[in-house]
LUMZAGU-186024 format. One record per residue (C-alpha): residue number from 1; x, y, z; chain. Coordinates in Angstrom, 2 decimals. Layout:
! residues N
{rec NUM; {X; Y; Z}; "A"} ...
***
This chain:
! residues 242
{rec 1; {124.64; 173.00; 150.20}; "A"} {rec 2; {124.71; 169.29; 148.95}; "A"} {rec 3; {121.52; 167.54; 149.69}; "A"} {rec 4; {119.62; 164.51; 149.25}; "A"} {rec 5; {116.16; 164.66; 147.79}; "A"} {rec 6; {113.79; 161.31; 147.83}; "A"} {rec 7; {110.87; 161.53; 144.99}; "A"} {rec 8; {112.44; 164.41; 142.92}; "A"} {rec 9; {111.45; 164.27; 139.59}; "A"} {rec 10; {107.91; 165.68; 140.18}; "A"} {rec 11; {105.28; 167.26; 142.60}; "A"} {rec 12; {106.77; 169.03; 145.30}; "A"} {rec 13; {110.46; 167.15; 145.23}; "A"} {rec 14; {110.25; 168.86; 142.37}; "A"} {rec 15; {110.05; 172.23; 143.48}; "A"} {rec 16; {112.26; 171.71; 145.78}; "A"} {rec 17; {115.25; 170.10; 143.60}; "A"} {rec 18; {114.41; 173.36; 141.55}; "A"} {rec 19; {114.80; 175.54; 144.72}; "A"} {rec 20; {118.44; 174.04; 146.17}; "A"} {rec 21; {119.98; 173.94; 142.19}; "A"} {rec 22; {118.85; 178.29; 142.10}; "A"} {rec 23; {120.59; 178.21; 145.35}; "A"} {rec 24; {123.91; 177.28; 143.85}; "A"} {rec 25; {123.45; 173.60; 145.87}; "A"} {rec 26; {124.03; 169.96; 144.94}; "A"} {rec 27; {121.37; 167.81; 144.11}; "A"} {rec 28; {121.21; 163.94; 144.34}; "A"} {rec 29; {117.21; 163.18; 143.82}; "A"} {rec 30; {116.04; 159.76; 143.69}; "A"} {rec 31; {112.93; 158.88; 141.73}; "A"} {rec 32; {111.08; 155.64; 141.55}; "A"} {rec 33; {110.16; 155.31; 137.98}; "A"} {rec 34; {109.65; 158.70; 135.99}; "A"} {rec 35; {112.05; 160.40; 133.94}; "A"} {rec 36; {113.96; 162.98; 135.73}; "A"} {rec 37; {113.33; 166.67; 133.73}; "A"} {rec 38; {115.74; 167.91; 131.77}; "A"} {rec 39; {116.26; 170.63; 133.43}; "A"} {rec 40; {117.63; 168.43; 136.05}; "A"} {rec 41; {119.50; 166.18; 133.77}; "A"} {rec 42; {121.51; 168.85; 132.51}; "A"} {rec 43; {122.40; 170.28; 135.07}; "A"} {rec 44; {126.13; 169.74; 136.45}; "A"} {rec 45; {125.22; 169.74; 139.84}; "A"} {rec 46; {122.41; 167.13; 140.00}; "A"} {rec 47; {122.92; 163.36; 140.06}; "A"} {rec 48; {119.39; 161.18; 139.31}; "A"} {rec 49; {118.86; 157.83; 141.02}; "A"} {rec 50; {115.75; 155.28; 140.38}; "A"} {rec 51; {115.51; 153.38; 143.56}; "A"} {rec 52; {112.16; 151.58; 144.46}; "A"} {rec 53; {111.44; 152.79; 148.68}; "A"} {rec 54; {108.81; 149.54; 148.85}; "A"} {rec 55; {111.85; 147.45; 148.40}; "A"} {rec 56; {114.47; 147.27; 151.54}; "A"} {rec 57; {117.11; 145.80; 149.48}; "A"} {rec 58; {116.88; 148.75; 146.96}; "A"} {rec 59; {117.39; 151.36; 149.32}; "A"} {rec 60; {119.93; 149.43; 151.26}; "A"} {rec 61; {122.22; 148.81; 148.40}; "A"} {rec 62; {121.26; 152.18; 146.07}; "A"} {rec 63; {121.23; 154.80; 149.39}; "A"} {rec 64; {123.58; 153.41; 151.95}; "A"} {rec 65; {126.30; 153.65; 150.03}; "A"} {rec 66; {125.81; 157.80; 149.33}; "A"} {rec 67; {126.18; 158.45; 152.96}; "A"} {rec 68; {129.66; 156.29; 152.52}; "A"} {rec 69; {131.12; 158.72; 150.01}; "A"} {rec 70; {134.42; 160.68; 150.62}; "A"} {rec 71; {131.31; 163.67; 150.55}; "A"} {rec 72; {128.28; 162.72; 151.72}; "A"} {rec 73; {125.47; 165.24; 151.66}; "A"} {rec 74; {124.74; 167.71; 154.35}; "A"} {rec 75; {121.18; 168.05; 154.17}; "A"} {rec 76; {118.55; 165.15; 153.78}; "A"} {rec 77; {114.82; 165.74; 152.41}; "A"} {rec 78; {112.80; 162.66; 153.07}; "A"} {rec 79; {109.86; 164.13; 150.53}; "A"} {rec 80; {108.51; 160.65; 148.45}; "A"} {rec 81; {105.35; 159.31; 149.79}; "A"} {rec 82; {102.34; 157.43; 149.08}; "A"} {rec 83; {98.91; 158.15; 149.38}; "A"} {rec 84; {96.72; 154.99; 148.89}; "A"} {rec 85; {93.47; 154.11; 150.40}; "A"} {rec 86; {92.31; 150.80; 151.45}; "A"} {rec 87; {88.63; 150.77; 153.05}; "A"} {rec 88; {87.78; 149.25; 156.98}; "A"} {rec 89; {85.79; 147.33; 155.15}; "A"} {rec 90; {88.34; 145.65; 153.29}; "A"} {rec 91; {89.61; 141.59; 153.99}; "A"} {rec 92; {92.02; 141.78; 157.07}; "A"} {rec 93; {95.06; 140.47; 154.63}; "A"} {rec 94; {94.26; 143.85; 152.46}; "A"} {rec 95; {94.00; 146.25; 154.86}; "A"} {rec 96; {97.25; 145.16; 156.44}; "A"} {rec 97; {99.23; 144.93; 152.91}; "A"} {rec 98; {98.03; 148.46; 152.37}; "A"} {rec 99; {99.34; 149.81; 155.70}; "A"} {rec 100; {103.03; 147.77; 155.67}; "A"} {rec 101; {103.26; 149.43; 152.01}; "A"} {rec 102; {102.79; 152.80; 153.49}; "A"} {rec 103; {105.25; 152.58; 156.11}; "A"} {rec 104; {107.70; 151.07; 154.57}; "A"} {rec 105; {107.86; 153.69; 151.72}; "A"} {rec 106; {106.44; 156.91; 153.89}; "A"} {rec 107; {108.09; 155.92; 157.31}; "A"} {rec 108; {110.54; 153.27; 157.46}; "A"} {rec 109; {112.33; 154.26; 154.33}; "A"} {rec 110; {112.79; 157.70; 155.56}; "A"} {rec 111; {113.94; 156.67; 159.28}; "A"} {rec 112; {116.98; 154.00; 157.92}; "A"} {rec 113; {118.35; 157.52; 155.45}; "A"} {rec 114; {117.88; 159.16; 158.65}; "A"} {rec 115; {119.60; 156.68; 160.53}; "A"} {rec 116; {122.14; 156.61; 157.85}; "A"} {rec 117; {122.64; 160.75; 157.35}; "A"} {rec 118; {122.98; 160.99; 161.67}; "A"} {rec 119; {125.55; 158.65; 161.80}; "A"} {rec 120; {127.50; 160.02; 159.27}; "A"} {rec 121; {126.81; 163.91; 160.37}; "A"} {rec 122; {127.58; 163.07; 164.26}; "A"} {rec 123; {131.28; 162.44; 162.81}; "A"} {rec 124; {131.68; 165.46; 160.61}; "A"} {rec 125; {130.21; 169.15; 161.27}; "A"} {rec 126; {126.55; 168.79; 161.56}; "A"} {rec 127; {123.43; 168.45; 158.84}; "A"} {rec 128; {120.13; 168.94; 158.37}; "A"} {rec 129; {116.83; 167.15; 158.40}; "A"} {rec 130; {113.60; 167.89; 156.38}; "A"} {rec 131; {111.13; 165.40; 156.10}; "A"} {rec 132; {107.74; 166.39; 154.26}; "A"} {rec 133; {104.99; 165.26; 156.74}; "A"} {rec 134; {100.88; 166.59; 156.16}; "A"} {rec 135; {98.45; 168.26; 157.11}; "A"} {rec 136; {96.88; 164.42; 158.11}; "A"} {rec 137; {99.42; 164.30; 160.65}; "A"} {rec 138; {97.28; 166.43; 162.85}; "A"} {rec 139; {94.04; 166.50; 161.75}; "A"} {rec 140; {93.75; 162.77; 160.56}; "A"} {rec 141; {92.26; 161.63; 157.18}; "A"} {rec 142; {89.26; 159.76; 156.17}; "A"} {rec 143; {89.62; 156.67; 157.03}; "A"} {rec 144; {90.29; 155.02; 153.87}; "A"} {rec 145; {93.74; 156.78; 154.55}; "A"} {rec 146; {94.32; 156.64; 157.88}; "A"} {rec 147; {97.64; 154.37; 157.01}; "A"} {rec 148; {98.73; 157.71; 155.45}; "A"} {rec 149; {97.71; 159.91; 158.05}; "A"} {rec 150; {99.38; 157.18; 160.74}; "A"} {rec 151; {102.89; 157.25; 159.09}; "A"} {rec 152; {103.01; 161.11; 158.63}; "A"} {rec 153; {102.38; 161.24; 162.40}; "A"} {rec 154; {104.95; 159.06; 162.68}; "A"} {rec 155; {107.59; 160.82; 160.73}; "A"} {rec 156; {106.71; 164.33; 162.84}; "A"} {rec 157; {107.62; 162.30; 166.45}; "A"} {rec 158; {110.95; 160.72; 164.74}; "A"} {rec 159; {111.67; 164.10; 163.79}; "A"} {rec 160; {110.78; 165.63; 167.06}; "A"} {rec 161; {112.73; 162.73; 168.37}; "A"} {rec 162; {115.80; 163.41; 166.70}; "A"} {rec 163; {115.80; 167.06; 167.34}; "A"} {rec 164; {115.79; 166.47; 170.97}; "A"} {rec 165; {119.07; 164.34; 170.88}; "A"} {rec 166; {121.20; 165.15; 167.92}; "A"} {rec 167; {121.40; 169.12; 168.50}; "A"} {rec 168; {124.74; 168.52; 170.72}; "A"} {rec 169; {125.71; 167.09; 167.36}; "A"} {rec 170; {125.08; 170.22; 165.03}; "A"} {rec 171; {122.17; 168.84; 163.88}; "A"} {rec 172; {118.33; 170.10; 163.40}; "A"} {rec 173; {115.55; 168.52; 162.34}; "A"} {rec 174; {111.96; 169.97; 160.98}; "A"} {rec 175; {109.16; 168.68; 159.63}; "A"} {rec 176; {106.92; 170.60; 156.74}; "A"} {rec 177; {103.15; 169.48; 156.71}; "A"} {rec 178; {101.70; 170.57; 153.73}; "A"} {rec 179; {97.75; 170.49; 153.14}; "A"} {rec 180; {96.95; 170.03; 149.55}; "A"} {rec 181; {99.56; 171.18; 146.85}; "A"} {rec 182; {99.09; 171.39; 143.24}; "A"} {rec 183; {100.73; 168.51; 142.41}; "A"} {rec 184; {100.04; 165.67; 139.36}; "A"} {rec 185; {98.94; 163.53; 143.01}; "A"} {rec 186; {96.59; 166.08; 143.58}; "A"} {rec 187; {94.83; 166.00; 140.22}; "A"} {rec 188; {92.63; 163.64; 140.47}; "A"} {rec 189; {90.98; 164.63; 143.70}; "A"} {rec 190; {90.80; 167.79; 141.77}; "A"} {rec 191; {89.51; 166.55; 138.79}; "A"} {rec 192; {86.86; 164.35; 140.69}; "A"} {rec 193; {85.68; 167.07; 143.36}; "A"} {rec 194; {86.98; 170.42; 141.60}; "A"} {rec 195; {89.17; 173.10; 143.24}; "A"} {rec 196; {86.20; 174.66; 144.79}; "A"} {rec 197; {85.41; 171.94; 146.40}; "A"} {rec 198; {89.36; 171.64; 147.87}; "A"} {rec 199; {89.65; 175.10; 148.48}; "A"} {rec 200; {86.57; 175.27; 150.87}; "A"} {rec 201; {87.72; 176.23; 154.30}; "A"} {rec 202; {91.45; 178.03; 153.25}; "A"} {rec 203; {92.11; 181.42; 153.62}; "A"} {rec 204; {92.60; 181.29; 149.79}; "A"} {rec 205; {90.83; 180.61; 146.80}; "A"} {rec 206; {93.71; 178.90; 145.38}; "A"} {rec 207; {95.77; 175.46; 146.56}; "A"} {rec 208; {98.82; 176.08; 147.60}; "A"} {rec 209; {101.32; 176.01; 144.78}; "A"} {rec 210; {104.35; 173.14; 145.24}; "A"} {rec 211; {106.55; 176.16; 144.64}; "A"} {rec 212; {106.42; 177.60; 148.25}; "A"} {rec 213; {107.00; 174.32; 149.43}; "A"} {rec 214; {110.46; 173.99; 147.60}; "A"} {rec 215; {111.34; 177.83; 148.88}; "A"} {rec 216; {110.65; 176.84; 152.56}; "A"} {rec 217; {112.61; 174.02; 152.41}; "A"} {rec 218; {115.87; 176.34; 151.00}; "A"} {rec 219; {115.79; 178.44; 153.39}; "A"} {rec 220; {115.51; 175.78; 156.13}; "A"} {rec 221; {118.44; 174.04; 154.43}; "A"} {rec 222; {120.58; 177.09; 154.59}; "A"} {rec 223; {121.12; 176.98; 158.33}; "A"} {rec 224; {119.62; 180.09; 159.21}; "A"} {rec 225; {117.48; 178.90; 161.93}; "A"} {rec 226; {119.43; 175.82; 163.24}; "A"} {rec 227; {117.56; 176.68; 167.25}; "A"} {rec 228; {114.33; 176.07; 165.23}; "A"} {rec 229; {115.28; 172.61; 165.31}; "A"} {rec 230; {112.03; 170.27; 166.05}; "A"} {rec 231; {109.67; 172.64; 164.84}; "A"} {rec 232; {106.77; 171.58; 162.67}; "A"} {rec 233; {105.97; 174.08; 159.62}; "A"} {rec 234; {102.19; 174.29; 158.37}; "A"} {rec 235; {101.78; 175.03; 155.10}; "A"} {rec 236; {98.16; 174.37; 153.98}; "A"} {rec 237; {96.22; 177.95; 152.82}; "A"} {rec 238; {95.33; 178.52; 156.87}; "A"} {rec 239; {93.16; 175.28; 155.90}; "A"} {rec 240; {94.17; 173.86; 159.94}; "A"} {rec 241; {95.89; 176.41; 161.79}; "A"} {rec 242; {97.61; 175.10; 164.83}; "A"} 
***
């Protein structure tokens, strides 16, 4: 497989870049700022891009183009995300820069590769769509992040949207919605409230590693269960079962 992975070089693009390379796939994994690991870098099979998702003209003129290639890749993991939290309370001009920051980077970033990968898949022999979603999607967040919770609700109905259309076209289309994962954007609500405290209400005593994130979205990419198109998959210790 030959896939696309936004926010690679840590948490759970991560795991999943790790994942697809084990798999014998190709790997082109974008990553704002941080170094990609070595593991990565040295690898054959994986290409590393910095591209900034707040900025339009960045991911016009760094992404675009890999969905112009002689090869473009088959499979597209909208994963990178931000989770910031502006309070109701907060000066109108504020709150609003908060929430266009979120969906640009979270939802409108994500829906233009989309965009991008369909058009180029409706032309060849199909592809596959994974965006990471949440667990907020469904339940909602607090409201300090309900911009976050709003644009992972949105990127389940594009998904469900595309699904609907596009599986004429060989193509399917899930959405993951993980609770909380062990990730270095996890740490400090871990560090400030303790895993106890996080854990309270799973089915575990343990958050969910980033690991079994990266596995789920293998197999998904492998095209084993293309008629599962649309479907959401809930990964989040039985934390919200649904």
């Amino acid at each position: 497989m030959y896939a696309l992975v936004t926010g690679a070089s840590r948490g759970i693009g991560k795991s999943i870049t790790k994942s697809l390379l084990k798999e014998d796939g190709r790997v082109i994994g974008t990553a704002r700022s941080s170094e990609f690991p070595a593991e990565f870098t040295e690898n054959e099979d994986f290409e590393g891009l910095h591209v900034d998702l707040s900025d339009p003209i960045a991911v016009e003129t760094k992404l675009k183009p890999i969905f112009q290639r002689d090869e473009a890749p088959k499979v597209l993991i909208n994963n990178a995300g931000i989770f910031r939290d502006v309070d109701f309370e907060e000066d109108d001009e504020s709150w609003l820069q908060n929430w266009d920051n979120t969906m640009q980077v979270n939802l409108r970033a994500p829906a233009l590769l989309s965009k991008w990968a369909l058009n180029r898949w409706k032309k060849e022999e199909g592809g596959y769509l994974i965006n990471i979603a949440s667990r907020a999607a469904y339940r909602g967040d607090t409201q300090e992040y309900a911009s976050y919770a709003a644009s992972k609700g949105g990127m389940v109905a594009l998904t469900k949207s595309i699904a609907r259309d596009f599986g004429k076209d060989d193509i399917s289309a899930y959405s993951i919605a993980p609770g909380f994962i062990k990730t270095d954007m996890a740490m400090d609500s871990i560090e400030i409230y303790g895993e106890d405290y996080l854990t309270e209400g799973m089915a575990f005593d343990e958050i969910t590693s980033p690991d079994e994130v990266g596995e789920l979205v293998a197999f998904l990419a492998s095209g084993k269960v293309p008629h599962m198109t649309g479907a959401t998959f809930h990964i989040n210790g039985g934390s919200y079962m649904i």
